[in-house]
N, C-alpha and C positions, 0 to 999 in steps of 0.2 A: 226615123229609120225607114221607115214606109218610101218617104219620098224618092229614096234611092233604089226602092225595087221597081218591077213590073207591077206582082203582084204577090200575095201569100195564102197557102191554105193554112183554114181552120177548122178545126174540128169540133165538134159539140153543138151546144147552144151560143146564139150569139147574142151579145149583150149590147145596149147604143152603142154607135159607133159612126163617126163619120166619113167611113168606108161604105164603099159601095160590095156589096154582099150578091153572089151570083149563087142560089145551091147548085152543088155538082149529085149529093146524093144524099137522102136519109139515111143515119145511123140509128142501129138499138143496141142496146148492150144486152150480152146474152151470159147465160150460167151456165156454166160449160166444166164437165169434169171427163177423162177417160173413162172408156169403158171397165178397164182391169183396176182402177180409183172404184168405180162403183160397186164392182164385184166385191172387193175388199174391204170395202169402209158401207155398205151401205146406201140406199140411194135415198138423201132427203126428199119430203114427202110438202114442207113449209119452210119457211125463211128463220122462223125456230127452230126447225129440224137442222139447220146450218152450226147449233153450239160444238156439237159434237166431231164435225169434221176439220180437217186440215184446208187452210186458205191461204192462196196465193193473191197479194196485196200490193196495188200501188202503192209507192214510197213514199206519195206525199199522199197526207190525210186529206188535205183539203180537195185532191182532184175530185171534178165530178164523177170519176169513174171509178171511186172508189166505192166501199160495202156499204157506208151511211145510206142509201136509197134503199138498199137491199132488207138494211137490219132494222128497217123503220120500228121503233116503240122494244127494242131489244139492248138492251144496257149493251157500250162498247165492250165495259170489261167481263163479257160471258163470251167475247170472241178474239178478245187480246191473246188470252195463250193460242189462240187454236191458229194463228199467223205464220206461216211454215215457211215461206219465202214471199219475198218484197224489194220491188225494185220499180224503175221507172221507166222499160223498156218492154212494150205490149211485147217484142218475139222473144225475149226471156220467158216472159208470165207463158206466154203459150206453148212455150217448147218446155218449158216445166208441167204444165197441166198434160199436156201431151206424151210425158214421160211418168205421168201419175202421180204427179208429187200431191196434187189436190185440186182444188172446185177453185174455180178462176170467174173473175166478173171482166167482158172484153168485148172491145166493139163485137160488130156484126163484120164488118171489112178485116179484121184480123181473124176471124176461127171460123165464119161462115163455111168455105170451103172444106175445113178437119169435120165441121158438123153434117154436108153435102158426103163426106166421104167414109163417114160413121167414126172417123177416127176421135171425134168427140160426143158426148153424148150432151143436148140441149136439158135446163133443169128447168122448166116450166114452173117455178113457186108463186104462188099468190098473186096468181094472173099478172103476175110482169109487173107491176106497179112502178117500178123502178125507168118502163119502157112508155108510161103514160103520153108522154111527146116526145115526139121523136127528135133526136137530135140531126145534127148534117153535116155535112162533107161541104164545104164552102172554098169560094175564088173571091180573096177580097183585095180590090183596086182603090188605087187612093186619086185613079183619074177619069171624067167621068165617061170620057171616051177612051175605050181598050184599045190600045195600038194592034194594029197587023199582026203581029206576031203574039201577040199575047188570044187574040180573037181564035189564031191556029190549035196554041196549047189547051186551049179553053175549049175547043172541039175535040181535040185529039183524047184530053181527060174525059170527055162526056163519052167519047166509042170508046174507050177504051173499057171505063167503068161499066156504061150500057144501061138501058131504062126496060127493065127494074136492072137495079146492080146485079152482077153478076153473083156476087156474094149471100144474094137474097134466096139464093135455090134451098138454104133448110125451111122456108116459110111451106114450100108447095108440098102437098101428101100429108 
């Protein structure tokens, strides 16, 4: 399928591949709930402290950006009921979390900005563990030289995103 594009973004960890792999940016995943979610449920204190609240769930289990990193050494089924919506579309998850439906796990590139603008509040549990390597924002080409125009979009993504991403502003303060 490759053969017939330019190129494709990927997102996450990358695994071998006999693609040539360009990062465009670091991704973390972050715990992200509303303020008026917090007010009302409580603010967990640990990744335990997560039984009790309402979670907003990729649809497939297996994505890596699912709770399994989160719930490390916590039985699934002490977090199976507590799943309140789940789908496979990060602006679903965030415009539900944004609407308080509950604690969302989401790139950095999708809620960075609700988190820069307080409209989400960051959940700092158990030092991140889940964020131990960063994942990335990747341009992968399956030739080894990037045509002209591919060289353009591969800059144009680089300003557009910006070093540090632009997204990275909940890091500073």
């Amino acid at each position: 399928m490759l053969e017939r594009l330019d190129a494709v973004i990927r997102i996450g960890s990358l695994t071998d591949s006999t693609l040539i792999a360009s990062k465009l940016a670091d991704q973390r995943r972050l715990l992200v709930a509303s303020p008026a979610y917090l007010t009302r449920s409580g603010r967990p204190h640990s990744a335990s402290g997560l039984a009790g609240h309402r979670l907003i769930d990729k649809l497939h289990g297996a994505d890596l950006l699912g709770w399994s990193d989160v719930l490390t050494g916590i039985t699934a089924t002490a977090t199976t009921g507590q799943t309140v919506f789940r789908c496979d579309d990060f602006e679903a998850m965030r415009l539900a979390c944004l609407s308080g439906v509950g604690i969302a796990l989401l790139p950095d590139w999708v809620v960075g900005f609700d988190v820069q603008a307080g409209a989400l509040d960051r959940l700092e549990l158990d030092g991140e563990h889940w964020n131990a390597e960063a994942g990335g924002v990747w341009i992968l080409r399956a030739l080894a030289q990037p045509s002209a125009r591919l060289r353009i979009v591969t800059a144009a993504l680089r300003d557009e995103i910006g070093s540090p991403p632009a997204w990275v502003g909940w890091q500073s303060g």
